[in-house]
C-alpha positions as MATLAB code, in Angstrom:
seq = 'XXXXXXXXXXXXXXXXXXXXXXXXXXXXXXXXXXXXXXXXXXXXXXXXXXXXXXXXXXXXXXXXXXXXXXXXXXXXXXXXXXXXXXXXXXXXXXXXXXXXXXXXXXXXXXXXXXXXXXXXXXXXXXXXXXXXXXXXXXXXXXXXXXXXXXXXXXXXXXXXXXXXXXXXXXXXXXXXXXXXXXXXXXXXXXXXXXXXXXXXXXXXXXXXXXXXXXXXXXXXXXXXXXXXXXXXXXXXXXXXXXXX';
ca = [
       0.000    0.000    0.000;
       1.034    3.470   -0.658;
       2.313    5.662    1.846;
       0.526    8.689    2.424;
       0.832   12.035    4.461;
      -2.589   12.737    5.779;
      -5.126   15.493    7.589;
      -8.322   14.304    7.319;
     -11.427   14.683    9.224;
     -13.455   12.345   10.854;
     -15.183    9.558    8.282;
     -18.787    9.071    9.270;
     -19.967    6.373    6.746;
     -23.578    7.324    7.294;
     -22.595   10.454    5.683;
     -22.538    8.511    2.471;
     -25.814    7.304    2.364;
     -27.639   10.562    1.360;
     -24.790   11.282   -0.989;
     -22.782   13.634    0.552;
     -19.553   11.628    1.724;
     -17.074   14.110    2.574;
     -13.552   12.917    3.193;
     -11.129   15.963    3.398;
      -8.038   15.245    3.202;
      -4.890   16.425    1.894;
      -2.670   13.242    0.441;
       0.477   14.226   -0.333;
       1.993   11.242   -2.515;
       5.780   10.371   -2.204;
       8.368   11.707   -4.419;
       8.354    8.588   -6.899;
       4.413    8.583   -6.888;
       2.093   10.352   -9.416;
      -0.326   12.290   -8.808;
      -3.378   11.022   -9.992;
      -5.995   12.958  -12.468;
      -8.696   14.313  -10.796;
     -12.172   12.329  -10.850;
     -15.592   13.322  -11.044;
     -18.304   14.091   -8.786;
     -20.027   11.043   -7.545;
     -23.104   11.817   -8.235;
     -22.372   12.538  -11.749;
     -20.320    9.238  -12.501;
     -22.123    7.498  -10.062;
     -25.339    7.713  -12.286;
     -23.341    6.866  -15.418;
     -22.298    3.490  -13.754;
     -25.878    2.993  -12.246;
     -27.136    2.984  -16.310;
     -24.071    0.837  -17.259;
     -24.197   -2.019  -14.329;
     -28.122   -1.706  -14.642;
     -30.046   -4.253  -16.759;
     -27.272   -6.165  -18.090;
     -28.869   -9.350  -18.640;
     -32.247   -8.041  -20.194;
     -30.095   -5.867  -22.575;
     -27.022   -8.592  -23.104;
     -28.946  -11.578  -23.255;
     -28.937  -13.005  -27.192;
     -25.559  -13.692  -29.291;
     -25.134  -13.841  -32.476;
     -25.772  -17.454  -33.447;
     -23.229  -17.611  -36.409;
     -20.608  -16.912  -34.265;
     -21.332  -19.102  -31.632;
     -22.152  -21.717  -33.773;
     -18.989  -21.218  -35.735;
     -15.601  -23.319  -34.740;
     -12.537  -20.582  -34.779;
      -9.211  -21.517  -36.387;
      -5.578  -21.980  -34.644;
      -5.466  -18.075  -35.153;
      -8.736  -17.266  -34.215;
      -8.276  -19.146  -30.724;
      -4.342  -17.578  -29.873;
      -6.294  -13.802  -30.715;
      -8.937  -14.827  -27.806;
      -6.996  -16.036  -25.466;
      -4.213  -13.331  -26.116;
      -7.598  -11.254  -25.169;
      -8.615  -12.684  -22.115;
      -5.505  -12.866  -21.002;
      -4.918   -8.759  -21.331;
      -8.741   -8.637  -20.158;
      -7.866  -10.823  -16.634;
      -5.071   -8.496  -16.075;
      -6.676   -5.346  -16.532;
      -9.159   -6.426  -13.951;
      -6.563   -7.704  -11.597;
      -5.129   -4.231  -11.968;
      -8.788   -2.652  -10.930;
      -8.809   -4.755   -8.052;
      -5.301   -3.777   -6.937;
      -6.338   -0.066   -7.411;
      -9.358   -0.324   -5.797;
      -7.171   -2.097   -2.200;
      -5.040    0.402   -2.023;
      -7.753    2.995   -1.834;
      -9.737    1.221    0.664;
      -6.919    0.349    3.171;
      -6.051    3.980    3.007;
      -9.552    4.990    3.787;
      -9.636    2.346    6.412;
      -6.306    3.826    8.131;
      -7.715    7.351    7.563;
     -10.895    6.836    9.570;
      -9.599    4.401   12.229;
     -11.394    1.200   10.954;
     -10.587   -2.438   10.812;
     -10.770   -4.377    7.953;
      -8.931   -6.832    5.233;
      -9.241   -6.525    1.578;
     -10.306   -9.287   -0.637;
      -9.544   -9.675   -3.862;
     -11.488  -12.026   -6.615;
     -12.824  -11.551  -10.289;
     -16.276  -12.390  -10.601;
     -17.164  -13.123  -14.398;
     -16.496  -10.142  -16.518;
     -15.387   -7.970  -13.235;
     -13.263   -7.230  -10.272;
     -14.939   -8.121   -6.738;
     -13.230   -6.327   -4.068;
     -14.502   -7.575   -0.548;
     -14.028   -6.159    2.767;
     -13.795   -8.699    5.528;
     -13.081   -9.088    9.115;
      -9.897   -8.898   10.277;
      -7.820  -10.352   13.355;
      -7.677   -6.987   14.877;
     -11.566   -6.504   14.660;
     -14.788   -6.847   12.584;
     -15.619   -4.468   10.223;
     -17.917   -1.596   11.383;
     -21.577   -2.724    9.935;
     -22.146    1.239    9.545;
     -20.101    0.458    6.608;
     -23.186   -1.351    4.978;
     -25.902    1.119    6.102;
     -29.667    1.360    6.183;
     -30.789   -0.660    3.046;
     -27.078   -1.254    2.071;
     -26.470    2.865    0.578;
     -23.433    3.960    2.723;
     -22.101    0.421    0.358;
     -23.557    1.745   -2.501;
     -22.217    4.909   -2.064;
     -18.246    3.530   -1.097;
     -18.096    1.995   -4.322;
     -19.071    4.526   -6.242;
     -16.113    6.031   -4.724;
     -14.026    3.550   -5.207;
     -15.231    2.693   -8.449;
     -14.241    7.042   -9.392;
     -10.435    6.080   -7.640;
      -9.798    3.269  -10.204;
     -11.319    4.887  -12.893;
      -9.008    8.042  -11.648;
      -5.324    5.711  -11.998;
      -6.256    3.401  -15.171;
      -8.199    5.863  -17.111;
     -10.737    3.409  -17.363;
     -14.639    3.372  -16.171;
     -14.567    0.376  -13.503;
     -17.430   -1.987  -13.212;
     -16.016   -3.600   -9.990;
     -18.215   -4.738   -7.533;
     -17.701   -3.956   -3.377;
     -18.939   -6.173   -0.568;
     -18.718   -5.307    2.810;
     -18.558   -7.929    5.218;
     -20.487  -10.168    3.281;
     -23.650   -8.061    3.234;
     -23.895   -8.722   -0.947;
     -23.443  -12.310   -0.906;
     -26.404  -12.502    1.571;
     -28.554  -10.239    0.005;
     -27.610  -12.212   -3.516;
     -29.225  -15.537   -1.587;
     -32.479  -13.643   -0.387;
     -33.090  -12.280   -4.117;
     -32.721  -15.800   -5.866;
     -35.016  -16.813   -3.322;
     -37.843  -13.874   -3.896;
     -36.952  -13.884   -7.921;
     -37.914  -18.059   -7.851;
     -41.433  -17.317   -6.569;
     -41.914  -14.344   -9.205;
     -40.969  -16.438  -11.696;
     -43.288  -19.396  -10.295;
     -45.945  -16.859   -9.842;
     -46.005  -15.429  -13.301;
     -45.339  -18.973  -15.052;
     -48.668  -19.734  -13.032;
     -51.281  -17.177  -13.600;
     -49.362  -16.127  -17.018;
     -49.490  -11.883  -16.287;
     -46.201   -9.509  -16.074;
     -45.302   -8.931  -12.205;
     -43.350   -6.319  -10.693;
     -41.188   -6.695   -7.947;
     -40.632   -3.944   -5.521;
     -37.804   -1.314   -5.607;
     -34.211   -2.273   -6.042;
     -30.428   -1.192   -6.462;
     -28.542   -1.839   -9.200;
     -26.539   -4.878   -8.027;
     -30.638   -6.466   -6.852;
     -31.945   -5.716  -10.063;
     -28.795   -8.164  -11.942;
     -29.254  -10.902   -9.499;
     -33.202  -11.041  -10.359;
     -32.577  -10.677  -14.358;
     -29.876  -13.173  -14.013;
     -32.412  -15.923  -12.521;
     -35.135  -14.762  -14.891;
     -33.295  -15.410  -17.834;
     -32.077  -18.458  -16.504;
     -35.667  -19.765  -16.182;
     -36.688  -18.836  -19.618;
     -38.573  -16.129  -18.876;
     -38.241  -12.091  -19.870;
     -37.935   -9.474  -17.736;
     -36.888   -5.730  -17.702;
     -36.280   -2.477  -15.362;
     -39.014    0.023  -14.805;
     -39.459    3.492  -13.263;
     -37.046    5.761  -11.862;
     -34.054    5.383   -9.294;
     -33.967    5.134   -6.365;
     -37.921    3.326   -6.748;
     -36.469    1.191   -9.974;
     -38.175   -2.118  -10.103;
     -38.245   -5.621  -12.028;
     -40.888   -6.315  -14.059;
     -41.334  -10.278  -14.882;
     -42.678  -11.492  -18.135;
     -44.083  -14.861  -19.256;
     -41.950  -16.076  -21.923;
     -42.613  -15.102  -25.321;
     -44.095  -11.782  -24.299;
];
């Protein structure tokens, strides 16, 4: 981890969950260290991730059957691996980012915590865990999960600040997400049972982001179609009967 000089106020976390996180500090890098560009607000890039992350499988869901139906050469195969190769270290490199701007935030506000690194599919999962030296504060996860939403936005905007590239990564915090992911499956299964019996659209109720992928995930999975209405922060699921 880099070394930093800091003066920063106190972190309250719950701060973060109505948007206005303010961390003032003054990092002064070391002399073979680069200061990195300055990101923007999180509000602003925070949206734009929202509408990337969002909906991904309703929007991603059919392939192009030629190709997948279609067996590449010797050359084809070396370009795609040469590919995933450069993609798997790109997101290694995200996840790497993303640690060292956590543990400093951790130091800064006094908190316990290890980082854990993993790539999940197409992106980097960055977990914080409990350590030996203590379990990581809760307020970390806040009301309804936001004060998480809201730290990786943030750390999302510190990756995106050092590779120059908008991150995807996804942030658990002491495994409130993989919890929540089990409820969801759970509550998606008996939409999807529920609309496969009486045959109408249902909506769900109000969701993040992250809740929203989980659900379309196990919808597609059981053949049915579903897609995101209304507006943040009361954006919902809406299941379809196949074919419709």
């Amino acid at each position: 981890m880099s070394e930093y000089d800091e003066t920063a106020r106190d972190f309250d976390p719950a701060e973060a969950a109505t948007g206005d996180l303010a961390i003032e500090t003054t990092l002064a890098p070391s002399e073979t260290e680069e200061v990195p560009k300055s990101a923007p607000s999180v509000a602003e890039d925070g949206a734009k991730a929202g509408e990337e992350s969002d909906d991904a499988a309703a929007d991603d869901t059919a392939e192009d059957d030629d190709a997948s139906e279609a067996e590449p050469d010797g050359d084809a195969q070396a370009i795609g691996g040469s590919r995933r190769g450069s993609r798997r270290a790109s997101l290694e490199r995200e996840g790497e980012v993303a640690a060292d701007f956590l543990e400093t935030l951790l130091d800064i506000a006094d908190l316990d915590g290890d980082i854990d690194l993993d790539i999940d599919g197409d992106r980097a999962a960055v977990a914080i865990v409990d350590s030996e030296d203590g379990r990581v504060p809760r307020r970390l996860v806040g009301p309804g999960g936001k004060v998480l939403e809201a730290l990786q936005e943030l750390t999302r905007l510190a990756v995106q600040s050092a590779t120059g590239e908008r991150s995807r990564l996804m942030l658990d915090v002491a495994g409130h997400r993989a919890e929540r992911r089990s409820a969801l499956v759970e509550q998606a299964q008996r939409a999807i049972a529920e609309v496969k019996e009486s045959g109408s659209p249902l909506d769900m109720e109000p969701m993040s982001a992250f809740e929203r992928k989980v659900v379309h995930d196990e919808v597609l999975a059981a053949g049915l179609v579903s897609q995101s209405s209304g507006v943040e922060p009361r954006r919902y699921v809406v299941v379809h009967p196949a074919g419709a």
